[in-house]
matplotlib code that plots the C-alpha trace (Angstrom):
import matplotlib.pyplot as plt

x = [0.0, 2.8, 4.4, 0.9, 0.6, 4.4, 3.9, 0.5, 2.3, 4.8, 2.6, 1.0, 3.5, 4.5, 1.3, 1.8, 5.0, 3.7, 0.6, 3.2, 5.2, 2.4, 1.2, 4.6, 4.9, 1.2, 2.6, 5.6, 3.4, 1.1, 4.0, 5.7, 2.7, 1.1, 4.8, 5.5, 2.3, 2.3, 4.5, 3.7, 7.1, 7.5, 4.8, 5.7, 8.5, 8.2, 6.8, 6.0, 6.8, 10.8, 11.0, 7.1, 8.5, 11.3, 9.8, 6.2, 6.1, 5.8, 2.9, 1.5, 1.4, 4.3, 7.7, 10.7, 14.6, 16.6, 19.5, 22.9, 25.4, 28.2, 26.0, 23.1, 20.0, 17.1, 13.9, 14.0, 10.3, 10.4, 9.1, 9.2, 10.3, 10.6, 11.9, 14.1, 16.2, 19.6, 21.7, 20.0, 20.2, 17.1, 17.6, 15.2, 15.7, 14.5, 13.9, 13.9, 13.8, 13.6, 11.8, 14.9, 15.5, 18.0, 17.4, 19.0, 19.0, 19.5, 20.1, 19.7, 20.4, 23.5, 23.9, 23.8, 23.6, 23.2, 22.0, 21.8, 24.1, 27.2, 29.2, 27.4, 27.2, 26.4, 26.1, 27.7, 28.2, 29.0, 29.0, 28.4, 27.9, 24.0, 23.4, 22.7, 25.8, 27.6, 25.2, 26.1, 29.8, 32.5, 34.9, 35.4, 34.2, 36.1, 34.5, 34.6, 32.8, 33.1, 31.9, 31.5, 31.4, 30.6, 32.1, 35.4, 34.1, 35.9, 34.4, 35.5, 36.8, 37.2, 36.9, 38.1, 36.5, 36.3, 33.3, 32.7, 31.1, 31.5, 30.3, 27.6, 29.4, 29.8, 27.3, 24.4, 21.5, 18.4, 15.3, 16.9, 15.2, 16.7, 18.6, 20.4, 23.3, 26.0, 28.2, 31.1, 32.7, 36.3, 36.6, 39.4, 39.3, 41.3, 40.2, 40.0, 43.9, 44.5, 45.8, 44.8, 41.8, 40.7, 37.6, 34.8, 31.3, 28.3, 25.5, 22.9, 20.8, 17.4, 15.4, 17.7, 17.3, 19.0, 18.1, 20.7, 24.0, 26.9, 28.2, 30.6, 30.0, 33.5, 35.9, 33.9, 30.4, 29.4, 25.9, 24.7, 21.2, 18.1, 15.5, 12.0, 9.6, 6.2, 5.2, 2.2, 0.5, 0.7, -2.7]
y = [0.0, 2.3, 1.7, 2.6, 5.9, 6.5, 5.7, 8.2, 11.5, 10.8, 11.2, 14.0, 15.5, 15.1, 16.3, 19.7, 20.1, 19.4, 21.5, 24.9, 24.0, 24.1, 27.7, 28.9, 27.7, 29.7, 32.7, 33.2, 32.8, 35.5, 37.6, 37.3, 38.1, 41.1, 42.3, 42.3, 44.7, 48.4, 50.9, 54.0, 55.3, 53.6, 54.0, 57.4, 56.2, 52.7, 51.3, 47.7, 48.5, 48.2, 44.7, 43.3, 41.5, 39.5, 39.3, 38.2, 35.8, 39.2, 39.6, 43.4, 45.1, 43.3, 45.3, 43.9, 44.2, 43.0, 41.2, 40.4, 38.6, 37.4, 37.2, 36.2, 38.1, 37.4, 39.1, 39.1, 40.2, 41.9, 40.2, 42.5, 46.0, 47.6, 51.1, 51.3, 54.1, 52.1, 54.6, 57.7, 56.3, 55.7, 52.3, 50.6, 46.8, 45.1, 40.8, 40.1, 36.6, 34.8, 32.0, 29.2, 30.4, 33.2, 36.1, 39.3, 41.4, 45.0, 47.7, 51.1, 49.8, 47.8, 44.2, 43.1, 39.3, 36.9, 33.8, 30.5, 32.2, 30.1, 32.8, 33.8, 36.9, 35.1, 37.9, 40.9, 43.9, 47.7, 51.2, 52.9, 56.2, 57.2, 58.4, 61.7, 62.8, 61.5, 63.6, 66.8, 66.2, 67.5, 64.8, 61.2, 59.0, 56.0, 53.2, 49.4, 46.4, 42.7, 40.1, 36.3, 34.7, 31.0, 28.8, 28.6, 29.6, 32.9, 34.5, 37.9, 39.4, 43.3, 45.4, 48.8, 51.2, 54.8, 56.4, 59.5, 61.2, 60.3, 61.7, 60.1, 57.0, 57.2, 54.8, 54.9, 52.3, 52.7, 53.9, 55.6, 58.1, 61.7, 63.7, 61.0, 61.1, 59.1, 57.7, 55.4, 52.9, 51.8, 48.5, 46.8, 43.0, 39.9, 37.0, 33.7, 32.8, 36.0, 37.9, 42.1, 42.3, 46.3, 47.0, 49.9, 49.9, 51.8, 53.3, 55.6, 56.9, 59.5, 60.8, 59.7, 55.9, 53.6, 52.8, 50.9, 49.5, 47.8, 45.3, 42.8, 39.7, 38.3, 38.2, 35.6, 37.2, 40.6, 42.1, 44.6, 45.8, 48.0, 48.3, 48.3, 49.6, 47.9, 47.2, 47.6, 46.6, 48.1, 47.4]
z = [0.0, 0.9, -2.7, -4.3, -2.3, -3.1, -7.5, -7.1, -5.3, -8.1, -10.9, -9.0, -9.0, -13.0, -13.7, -11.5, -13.5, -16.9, -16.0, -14.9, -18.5, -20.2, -18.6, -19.4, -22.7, -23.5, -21.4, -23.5, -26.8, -25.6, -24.6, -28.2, -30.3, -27.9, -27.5, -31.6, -31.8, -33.8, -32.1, -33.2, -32.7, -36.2, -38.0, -39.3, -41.3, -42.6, -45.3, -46.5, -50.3, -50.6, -49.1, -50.1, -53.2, -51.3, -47.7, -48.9, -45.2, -43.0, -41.2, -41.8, -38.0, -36.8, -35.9, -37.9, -37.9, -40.9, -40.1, -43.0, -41.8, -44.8, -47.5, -45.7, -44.5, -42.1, -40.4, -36.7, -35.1, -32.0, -28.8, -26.3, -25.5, -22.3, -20.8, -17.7, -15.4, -14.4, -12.3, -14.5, -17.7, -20.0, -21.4, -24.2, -23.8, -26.8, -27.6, -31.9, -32.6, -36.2, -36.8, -36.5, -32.6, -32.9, -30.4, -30.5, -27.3, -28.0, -25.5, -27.4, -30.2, -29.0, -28.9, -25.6, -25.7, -29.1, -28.7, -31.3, -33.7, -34.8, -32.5, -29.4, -27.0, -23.4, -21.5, -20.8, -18.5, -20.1, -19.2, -22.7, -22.6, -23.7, -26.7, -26.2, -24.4, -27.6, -29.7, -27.9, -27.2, -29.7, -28.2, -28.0, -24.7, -23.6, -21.9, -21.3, -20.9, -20.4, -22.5, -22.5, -26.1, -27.1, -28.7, -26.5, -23.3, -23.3, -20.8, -18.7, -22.0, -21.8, -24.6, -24.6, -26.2, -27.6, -29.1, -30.9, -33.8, -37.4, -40.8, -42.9, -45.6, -48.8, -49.6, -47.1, -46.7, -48.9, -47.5, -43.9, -42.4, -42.5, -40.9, -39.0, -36.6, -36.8, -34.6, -34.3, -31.9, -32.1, -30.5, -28.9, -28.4, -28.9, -30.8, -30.4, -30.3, -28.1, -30.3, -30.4, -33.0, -33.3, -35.0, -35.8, -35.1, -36.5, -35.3, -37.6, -34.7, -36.2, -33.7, -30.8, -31.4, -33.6, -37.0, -38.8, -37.1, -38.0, -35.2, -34.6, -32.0, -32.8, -35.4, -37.1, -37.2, -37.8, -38.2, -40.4, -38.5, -40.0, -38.5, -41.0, -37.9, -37.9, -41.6, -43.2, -46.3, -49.8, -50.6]

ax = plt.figure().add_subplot(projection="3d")
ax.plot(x, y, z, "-o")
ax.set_aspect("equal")
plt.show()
């Protein structure tokens, strides 16, 4: 009797657990749809028409980033976004995913963590300098942060940093916004064997928020980022 009281609080149990996955697992799909609705921050300057022909999948209403990476491109739709104050800094935290289980954390407009890409930003801690100041500041700001990056398990890695502003490129995105801002990162790292690797990063920012950026998670993998706001339909 004891054994059959003992097999019963066991698949009590599994049934409590499955039922809590379960919740989660509807949670989380109610967060990524309601989270991906219209922001009309956006809606004033995006259109579906440049990218209807070769993105016919989207899903009108639903804020998109496209993502190249060498030679490759992707749509990443935006699960959540959030505002915060960390030690009097305004900080937009933002989740795009694609449909094969990348995920792209952004911090205004800066990669924070990348996860499911062949190179991976596990988490990190910085101190960038918002983007304001760097708007309004003739000079250059140095800062730091520390990064762990998969594969390799390099973990505690330090980049040093200097920021400052640039001029617009040559040869500018289609379809930006104007005016736009733009500013420029110069990156110190090391890569994988250890060796010094220095590198520039940039950021198109129009209205005080980022609209296109070029970004590098390691030697191996750097993103070009635009974002396309919430599309809608041509019709």
């Amino acid at each position: 009797m004891g054994r059959l009281f003992f097999v019963l609080a066991i698949l009590s149990q599994i049934q409590k657990t499955m039922s809590n996955f379960y919740r989660l697992f509807f949670c989380f799909v109610f967060l990524f749809l309601s989270g991906c609705q219209s922001n009309p921050t956006f809606d004033t300057f995006t259109t579906m028409l440049p990218w209807v022909k070769q993105y016919a999948q989207v899903q009108p209403g639903f804020e998109y980033i496209l993502v190249s990476a060498n030679g490759h491109e992707a749509l990443m739709a935006l699960g959540e976004r959030r505002d915060s104050i960390d030690e009097f800094k305004n900080r937009t935290h933002e989740y795009w995913y694609t449909g094969q289980g990348e995920m792209l954390y952004l911090v205004n407009g800066r990669i924070h963590q990348a996860l499911g890409f062949t190179n991976e930003i596990r988490s990190q801690t910085s101190a960038e300098p918002p983007w304001e100041q760097l708007s309004k500041s003739s000079n250059s700001i140095a800062w730091g942060r520390k990064i762990d990056l998969m594969p390799g398990f390099r973990y505690g890695l330090v980049n040093n940093i200097i920021t400052f502003k640039i001029a617009a490129p040559n040869f500018l995105p289609e379809h930006l916004p104007e005016p736009m801002h733009w500013i420029a990162d110069l990156v110190e790292s090391k890569r994988g064997d250890g060796q010094v690797w220095m590198y520039l990063q940039r950021f198109a920012l129009y209205d005080g928020r980022v609209v296109y950026s070029e970004q590098c998670i390691t030697e191996k993998l750097c993103l070009k980022i635009r974002n396309l706001g919430v599309l809608v339909s041509s019709k």
